[in-house]
DRENDO-1510 file (C-alpha; in Angstrom, 1 decimal, always signed):
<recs>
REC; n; res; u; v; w
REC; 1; UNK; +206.3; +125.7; +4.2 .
REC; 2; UNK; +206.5; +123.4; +7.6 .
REC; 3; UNK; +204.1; +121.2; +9.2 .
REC; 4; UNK; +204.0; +124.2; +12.0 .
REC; 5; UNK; +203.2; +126.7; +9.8 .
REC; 6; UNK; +200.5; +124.7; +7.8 .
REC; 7; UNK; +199.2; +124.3; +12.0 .
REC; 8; UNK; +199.0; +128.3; +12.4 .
REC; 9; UNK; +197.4; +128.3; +9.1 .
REC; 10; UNK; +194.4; +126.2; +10.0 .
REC; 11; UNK; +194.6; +127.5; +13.6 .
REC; 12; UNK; +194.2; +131.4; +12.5 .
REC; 13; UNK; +191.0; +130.4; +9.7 .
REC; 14; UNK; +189.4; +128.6; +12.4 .
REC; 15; UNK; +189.6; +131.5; +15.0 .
REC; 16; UNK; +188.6; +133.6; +12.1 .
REC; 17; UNK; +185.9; +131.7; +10.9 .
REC; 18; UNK; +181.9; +133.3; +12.2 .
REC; 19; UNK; +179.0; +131.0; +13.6 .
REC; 20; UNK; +176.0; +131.0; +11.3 .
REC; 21; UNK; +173.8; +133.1; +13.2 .
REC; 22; UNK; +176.7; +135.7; +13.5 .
REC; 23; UNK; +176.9; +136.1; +10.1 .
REC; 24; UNK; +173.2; +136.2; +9.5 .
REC; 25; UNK; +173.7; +139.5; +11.9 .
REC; 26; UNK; +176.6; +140.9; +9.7 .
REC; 27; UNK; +174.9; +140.2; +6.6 .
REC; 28; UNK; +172.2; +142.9; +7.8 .
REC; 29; UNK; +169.1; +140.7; +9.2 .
REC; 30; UNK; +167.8; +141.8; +11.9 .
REC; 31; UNK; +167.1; +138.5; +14.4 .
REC; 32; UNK; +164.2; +140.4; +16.4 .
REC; 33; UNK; +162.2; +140.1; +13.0 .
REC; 34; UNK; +162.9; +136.5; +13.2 .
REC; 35; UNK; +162.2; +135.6; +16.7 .
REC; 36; UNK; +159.2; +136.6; +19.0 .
REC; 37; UNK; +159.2; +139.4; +20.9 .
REC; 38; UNK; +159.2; +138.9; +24.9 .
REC; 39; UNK; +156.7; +141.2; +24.8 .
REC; 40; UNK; +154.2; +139.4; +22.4 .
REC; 41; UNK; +155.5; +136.2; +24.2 .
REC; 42; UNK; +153.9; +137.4; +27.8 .
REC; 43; UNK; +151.2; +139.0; +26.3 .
REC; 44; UNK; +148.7; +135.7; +26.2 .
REC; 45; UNK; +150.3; +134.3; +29.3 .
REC; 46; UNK; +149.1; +137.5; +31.0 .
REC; 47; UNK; +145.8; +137.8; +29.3 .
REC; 48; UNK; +145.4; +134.3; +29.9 .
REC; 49; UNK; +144.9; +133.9; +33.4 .
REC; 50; UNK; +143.0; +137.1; +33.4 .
REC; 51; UNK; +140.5; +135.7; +31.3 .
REC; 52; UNK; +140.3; +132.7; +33.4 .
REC; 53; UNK; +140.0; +134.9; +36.5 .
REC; 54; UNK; +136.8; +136.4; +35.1 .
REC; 55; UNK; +135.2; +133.2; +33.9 .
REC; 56; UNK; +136.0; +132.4; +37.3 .
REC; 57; UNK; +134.5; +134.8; +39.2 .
REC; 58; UNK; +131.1; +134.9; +37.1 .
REC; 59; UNK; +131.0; +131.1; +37.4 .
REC; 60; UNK; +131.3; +131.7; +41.9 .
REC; 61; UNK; +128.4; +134.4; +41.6 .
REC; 62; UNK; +126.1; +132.5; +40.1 .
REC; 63; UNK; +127.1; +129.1; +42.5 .
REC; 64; UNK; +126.5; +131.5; +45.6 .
REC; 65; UNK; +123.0; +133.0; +44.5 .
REC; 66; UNK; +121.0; +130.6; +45.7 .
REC; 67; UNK; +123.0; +130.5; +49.0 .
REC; 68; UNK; +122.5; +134.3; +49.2 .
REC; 69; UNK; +118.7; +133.5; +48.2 .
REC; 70; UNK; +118.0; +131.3; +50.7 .
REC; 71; UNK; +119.9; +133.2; +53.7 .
REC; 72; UNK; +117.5; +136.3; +52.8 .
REC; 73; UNK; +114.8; +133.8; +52.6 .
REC; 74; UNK; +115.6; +132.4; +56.4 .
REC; 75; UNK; +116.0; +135.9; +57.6 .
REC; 76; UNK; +112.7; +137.3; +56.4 .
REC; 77; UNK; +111.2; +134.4; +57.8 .
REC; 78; UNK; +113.0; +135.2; +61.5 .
REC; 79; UNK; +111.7; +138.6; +60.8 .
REC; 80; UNK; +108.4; +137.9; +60.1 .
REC; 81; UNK; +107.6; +134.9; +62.9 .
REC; 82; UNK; +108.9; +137.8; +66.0 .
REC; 83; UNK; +109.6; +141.0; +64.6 .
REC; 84; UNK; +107.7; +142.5; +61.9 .
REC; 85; UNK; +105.6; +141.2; +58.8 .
REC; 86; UNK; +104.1; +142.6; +55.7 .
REC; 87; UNK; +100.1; +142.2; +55.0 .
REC; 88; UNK; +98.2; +143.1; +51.6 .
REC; 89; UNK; +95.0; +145.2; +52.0 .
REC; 90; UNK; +92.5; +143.2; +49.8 .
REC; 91; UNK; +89.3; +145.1; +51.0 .
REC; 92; UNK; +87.6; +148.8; +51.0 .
REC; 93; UNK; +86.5; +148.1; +54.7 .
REC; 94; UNK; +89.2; +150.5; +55.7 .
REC; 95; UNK; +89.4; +153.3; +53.0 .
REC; 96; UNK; +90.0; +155.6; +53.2 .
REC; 97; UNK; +92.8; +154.8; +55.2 .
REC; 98; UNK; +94.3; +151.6; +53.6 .
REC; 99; UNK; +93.1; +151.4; +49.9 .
REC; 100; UNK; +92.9; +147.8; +48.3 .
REC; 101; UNK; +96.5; +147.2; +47.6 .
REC; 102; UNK; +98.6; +148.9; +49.7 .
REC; 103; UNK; +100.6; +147.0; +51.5 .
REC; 104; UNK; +101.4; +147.9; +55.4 .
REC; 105; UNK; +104.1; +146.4; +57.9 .
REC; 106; UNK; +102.6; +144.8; +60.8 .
REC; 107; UNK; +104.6; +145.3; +64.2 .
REC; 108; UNK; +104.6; +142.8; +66.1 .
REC; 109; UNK; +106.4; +143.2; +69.2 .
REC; 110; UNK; +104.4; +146.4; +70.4 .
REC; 111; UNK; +101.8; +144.7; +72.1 .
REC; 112; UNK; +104.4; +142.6; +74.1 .
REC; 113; UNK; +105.7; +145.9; +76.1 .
REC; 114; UNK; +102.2; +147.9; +76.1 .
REC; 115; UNK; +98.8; +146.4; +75.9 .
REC; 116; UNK; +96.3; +146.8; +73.1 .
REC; 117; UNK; +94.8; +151.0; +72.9 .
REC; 118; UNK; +92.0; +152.5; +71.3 .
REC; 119; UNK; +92.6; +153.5; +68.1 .
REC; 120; UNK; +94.9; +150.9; +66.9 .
REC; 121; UNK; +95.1; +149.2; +63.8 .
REC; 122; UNK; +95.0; +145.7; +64.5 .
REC; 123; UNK; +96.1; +142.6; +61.9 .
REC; 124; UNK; +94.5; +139.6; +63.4 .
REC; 125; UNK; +93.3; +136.1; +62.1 .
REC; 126; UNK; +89.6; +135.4; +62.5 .
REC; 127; UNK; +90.4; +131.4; +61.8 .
REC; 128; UNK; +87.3; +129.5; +62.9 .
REC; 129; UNK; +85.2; +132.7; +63.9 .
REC; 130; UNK; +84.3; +135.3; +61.6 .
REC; 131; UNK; +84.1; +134.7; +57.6 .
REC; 132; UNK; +86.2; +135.7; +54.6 .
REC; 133; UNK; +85.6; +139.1; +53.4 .
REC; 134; UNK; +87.1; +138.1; +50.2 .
REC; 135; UNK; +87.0; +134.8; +48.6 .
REC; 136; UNK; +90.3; +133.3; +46.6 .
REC; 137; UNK; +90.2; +130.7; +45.0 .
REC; 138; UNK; +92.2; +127.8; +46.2 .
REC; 139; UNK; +95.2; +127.1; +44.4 .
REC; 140; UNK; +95.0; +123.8; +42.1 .
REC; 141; UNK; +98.7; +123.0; +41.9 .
REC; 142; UNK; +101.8; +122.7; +44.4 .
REC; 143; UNK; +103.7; +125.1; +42.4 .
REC; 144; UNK; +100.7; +127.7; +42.5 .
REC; 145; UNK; +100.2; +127.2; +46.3 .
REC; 146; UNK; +103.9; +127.5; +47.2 .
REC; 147; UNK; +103.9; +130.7; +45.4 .
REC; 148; UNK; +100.5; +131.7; +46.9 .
REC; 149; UNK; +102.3; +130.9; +50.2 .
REC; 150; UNK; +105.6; +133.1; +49.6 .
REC; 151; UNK; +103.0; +136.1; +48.6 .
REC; 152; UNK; +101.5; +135.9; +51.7 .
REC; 153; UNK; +104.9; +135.5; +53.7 .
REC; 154; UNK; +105.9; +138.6; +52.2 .
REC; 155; UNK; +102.4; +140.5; +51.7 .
REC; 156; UNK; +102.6; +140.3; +48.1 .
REC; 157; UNK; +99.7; +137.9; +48.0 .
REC; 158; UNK; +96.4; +138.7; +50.6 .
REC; 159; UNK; +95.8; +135.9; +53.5 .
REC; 160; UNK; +92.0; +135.2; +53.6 .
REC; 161; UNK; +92.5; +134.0; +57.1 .
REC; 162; UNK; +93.8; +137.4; +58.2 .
REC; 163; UNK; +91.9; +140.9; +58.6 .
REC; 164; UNK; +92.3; +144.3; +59.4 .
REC; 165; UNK; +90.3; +146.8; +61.5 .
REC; 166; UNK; +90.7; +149.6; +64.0 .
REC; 167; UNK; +90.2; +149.1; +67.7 .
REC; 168; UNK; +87.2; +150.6; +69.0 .
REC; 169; UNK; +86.6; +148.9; +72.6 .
REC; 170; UNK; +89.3; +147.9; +74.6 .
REC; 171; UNK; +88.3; +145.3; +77.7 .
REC; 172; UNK; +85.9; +146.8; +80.3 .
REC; 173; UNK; +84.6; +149.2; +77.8 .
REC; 174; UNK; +81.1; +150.0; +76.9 .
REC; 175; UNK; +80.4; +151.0; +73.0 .
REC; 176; UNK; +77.6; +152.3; +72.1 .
REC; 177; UNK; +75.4; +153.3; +69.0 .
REC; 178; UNK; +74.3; +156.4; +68.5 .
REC; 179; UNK; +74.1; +159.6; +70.6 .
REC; 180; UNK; +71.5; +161.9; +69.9 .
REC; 181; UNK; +74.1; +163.3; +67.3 .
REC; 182; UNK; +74.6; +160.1; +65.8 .
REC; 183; UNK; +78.1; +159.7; +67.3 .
REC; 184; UNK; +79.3; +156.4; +68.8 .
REC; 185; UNK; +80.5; +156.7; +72.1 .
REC; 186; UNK; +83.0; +154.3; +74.3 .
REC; 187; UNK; +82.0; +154.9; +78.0 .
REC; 188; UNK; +79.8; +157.4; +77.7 .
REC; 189; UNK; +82.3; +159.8; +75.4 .
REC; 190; UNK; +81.5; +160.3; +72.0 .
REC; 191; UNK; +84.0; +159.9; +69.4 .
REC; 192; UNK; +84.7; +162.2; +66.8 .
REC; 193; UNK; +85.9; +160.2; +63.8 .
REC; 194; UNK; +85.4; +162.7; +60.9 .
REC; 195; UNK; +89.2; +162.4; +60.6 .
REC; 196; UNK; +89.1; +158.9; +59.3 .
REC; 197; UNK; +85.6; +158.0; +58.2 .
REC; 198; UNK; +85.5; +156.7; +54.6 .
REC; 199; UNK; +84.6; +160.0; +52.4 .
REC; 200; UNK; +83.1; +159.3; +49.0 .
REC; 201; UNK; +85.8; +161.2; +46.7 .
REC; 202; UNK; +83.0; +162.2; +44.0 .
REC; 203; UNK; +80.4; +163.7; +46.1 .
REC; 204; UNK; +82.7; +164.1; +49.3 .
REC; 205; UNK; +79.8; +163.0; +51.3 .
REC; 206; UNK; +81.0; +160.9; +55.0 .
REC; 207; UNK; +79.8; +157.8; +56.0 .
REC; 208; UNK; +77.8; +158.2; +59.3 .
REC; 209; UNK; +79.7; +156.4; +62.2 .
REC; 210; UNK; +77.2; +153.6; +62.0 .
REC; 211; UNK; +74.0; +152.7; +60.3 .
REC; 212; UNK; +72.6; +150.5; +62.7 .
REC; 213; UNK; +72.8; +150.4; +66.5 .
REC; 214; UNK; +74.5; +148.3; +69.2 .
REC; 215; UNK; +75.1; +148.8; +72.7 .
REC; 216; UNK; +77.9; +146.2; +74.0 .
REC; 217; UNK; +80.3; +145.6; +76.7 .
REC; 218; UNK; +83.4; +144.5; +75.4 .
REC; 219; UNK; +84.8; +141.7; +78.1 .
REC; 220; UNK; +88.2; +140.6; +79.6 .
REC; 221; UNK; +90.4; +139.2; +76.9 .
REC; 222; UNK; +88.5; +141.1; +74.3 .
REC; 223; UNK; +88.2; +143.9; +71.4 .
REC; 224; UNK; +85.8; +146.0; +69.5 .
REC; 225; UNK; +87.0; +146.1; +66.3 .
REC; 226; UNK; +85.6; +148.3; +63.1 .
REC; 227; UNK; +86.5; +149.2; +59.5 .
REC; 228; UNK; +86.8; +153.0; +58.7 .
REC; 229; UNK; +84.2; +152.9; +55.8 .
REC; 230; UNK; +81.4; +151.9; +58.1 .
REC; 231; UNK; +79.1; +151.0; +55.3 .
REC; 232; UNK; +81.2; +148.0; +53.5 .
REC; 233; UNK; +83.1; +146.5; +56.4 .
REC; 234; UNK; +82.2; +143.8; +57.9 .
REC; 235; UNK; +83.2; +144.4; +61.6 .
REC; 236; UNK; +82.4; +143.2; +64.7 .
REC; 237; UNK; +78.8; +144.8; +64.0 .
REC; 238; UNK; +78.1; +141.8; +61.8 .
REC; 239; UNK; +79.2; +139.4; +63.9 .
REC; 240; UNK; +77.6; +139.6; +67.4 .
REC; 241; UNK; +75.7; +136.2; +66.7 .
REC; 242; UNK; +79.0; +135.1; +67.1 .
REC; 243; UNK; +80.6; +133.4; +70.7 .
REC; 244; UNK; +81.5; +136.8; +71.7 .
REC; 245; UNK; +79.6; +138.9; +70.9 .
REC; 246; UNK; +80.9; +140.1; +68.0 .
REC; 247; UNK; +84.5; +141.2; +69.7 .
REC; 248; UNK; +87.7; +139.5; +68.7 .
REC; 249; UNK; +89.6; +137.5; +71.3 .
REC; 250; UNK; +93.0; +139.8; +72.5 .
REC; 251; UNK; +95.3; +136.4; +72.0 .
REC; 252; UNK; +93.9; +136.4; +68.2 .
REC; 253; UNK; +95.8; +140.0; +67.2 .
REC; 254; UNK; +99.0; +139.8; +65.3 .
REC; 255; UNK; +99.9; +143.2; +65.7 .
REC; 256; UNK; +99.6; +146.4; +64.9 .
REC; 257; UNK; +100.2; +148.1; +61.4 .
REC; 258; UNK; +101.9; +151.2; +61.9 .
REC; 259; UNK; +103.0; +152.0; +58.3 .
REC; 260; UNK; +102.3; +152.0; +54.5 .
REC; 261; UNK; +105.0; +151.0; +52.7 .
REC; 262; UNK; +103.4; +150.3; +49.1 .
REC; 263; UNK; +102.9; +151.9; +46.9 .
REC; 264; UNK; +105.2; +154.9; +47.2 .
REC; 265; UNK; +103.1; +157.5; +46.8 .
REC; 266; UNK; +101.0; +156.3; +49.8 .
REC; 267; UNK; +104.1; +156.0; +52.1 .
REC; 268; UNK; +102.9; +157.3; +55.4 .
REC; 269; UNK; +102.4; +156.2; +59.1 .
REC; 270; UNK; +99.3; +155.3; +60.4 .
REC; 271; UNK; +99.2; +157.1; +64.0 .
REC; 272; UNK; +96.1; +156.6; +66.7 .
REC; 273; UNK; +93.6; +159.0; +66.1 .
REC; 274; UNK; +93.3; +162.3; +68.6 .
REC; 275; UNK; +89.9; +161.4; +69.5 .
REC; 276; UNK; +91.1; +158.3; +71.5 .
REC; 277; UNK; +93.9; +160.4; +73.0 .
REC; 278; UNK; +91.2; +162.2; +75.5 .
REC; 279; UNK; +91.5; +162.1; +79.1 .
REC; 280; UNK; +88.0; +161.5; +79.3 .
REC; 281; UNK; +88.1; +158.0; +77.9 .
REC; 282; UNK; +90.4; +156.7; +80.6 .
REC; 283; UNK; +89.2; +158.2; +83.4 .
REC; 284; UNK; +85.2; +156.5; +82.4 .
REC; 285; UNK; +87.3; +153.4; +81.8 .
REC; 286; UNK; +88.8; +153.5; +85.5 .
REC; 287; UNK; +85.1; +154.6; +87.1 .
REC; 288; UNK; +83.9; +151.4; +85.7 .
REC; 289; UNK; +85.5; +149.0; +87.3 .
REC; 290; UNK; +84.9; +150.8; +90.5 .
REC; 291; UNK; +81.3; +151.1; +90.4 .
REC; 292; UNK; +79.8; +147.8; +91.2 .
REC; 293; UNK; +82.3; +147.9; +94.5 .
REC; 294; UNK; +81.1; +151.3; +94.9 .
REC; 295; UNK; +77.1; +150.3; +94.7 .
REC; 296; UNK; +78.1; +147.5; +96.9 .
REC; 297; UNK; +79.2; +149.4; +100.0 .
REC; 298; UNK; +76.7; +151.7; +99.4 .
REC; 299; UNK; +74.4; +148.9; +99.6 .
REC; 300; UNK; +75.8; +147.1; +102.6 .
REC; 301; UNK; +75.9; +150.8; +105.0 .
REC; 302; UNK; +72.0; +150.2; +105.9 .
REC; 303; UNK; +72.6; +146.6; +106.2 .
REC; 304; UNK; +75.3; +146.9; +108.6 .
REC; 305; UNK; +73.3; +149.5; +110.6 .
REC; 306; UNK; +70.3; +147.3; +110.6 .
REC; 307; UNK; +72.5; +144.5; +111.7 .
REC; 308; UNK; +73.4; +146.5; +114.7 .
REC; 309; UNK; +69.7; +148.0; +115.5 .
REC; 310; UNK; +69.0; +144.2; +115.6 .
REC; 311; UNK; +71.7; +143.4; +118.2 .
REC; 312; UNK; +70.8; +146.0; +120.4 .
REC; 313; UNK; +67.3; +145.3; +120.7 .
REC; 314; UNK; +68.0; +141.5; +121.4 .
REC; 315; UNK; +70.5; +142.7; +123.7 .
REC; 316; UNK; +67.7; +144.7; +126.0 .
REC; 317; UNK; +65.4; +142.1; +125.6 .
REC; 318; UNK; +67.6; +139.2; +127.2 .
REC; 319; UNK; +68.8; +142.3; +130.1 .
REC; 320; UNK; +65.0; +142.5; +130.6 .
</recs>
């Protein structure tokens, strides 16, 4: 045999010969069992970054609470300083319309497009003039009285600084107690106020519009202001020792509570009564005014014609 065909030789086993991991494959192993699927590969790599998508989202929630806290914080303050604020009954003086509790929402831009009516029931702070009707005790701590002071904000918590009562003299108005049927009357027009009067709910029996009497005209700048159970509240009845007579000063009113919002099954407005809605009310309101310049004319016809006698007399006298 030649060196050339010793070459071919060599040449043809080493074309012929298989890589290991080809003959692994003829020798009937099967290299998937071997190696990791793509699938299984990609499976943690995708679950992966989900799981640290959720971790990451929980961790931004609870980062942004107290940013979302404090905006709802700022805008409830806004609220309450022009718009409208919540206030906690903490009295009976006005069952049974508000019962000790409930908690009402206070408007307080009404009274800057239309002035103070009859009927009304007014939120406003009796600072430096009339007393408590409940006492609280102070808080002793910070922590206690910053809490005490978010209650309030919120009308969660009563103020003892603030009170509640229905409007029962306006300016220029004369109230007076009693008629011959016991009735309370604001210019001369009694008032019928069965419709809100505190009732007793065992024995049904009304409290009488007031137990002791009073005749006062309410001045400029002023209200009348009473609770609707007549016996407990102390109103502006109980106060006419007081620089003014007992009335509250207009500037002093908050605003007007329109609704009950707390608890549910006490939701409700809280309209005027009908009885302030008569005609008759106004029109002895608008004669008022009108009657001292009325008297005063009256007054000064026989004065002027005297005048005038006078002048005529001296006038013949000097002609004389």
């Amino acid at each position: 045999m030649t060196d050339e065909d010793d070459r071919r030789d060599v040449r043809s086993e080493a074309e012929g010969a298989v890589p290991h991991e080809k003959q692994a494959v003829t020798s009937g192993q099967d290299p998937a069992a071997d190696a990791p699927s793509t699938a299984d590969e990609a499976t943690p790599e995708e679950e992966s970054p989900t799981g640290k998508r959720k971790t990451k989202k929980q961790g931004s929630f609870w980062k942004e609470l107290p940013v979302l806290i404090g905006v709802a914080l700022v805008l409830a303050l806004i609220i309450k300083a022009f718009a409208v604020q919540a206030f906690y009954i903490p009295s009976a003086s006005m069952e049974n319309t508000l019962q000790i509790g409930d908690r009402v929402l206070v408007n307080k831009i009404v009274y800057h497009t239309r002035d103070i009516k009859r009927g009304d029931i007014v939120v406003f702070n009796g600072l430096d003039s009339w007393d408590p009707e409940v006492d609280y005790a102070e808080p002793s701590n910070p922590v206690s009285k910053v809490f005490r002071a978010i209650g309030t904000t919120f009308g969660v918590a009563p103020n003892e600084k603030d009170y509640i009562k229905r409007v029962i003299g306006i300016p220029g108005d004369r109230v007076k107690c009693c008629d011959a049927q016991g009735r309370i009357t604001v210019n001369g027009v009694p008032l019928d106020e069965k419709s809100y009067l505190y009732s007793d709910p065992q024995t049904g029996e009304q409290n009488k519009p007031s137990n002791e009497t009073f005749d006062h005209t309410v001045k400029p700048g002023q209200l009348w202001v009473m609770g609707d159970h007549r016996e407990v509240s102390s109103d502006s009845r109980a106060h006419r020792g007081d620089p003014g007579g007992g009335t509250i000063p207009v500037s002093r009113v908050i605003g007007r509570a329109f609704v009950i919002v707390w608890p549910l099954d006490r939701l409700g407005t809280l309209p005027i009564p009908k009885t302030f809605e008569r005609p008759a009310l106004n029109a002895a309101a608008a004669l008022a005014p009108a009657t001292p310049l009325a008297l005063g004319f009256v007054g000064a016809v026989p004065i002027v014609l005297l005048h005038r006698r006078l002048r005529v007399r001296l006038g013949r006298t000097r002609d004389s």
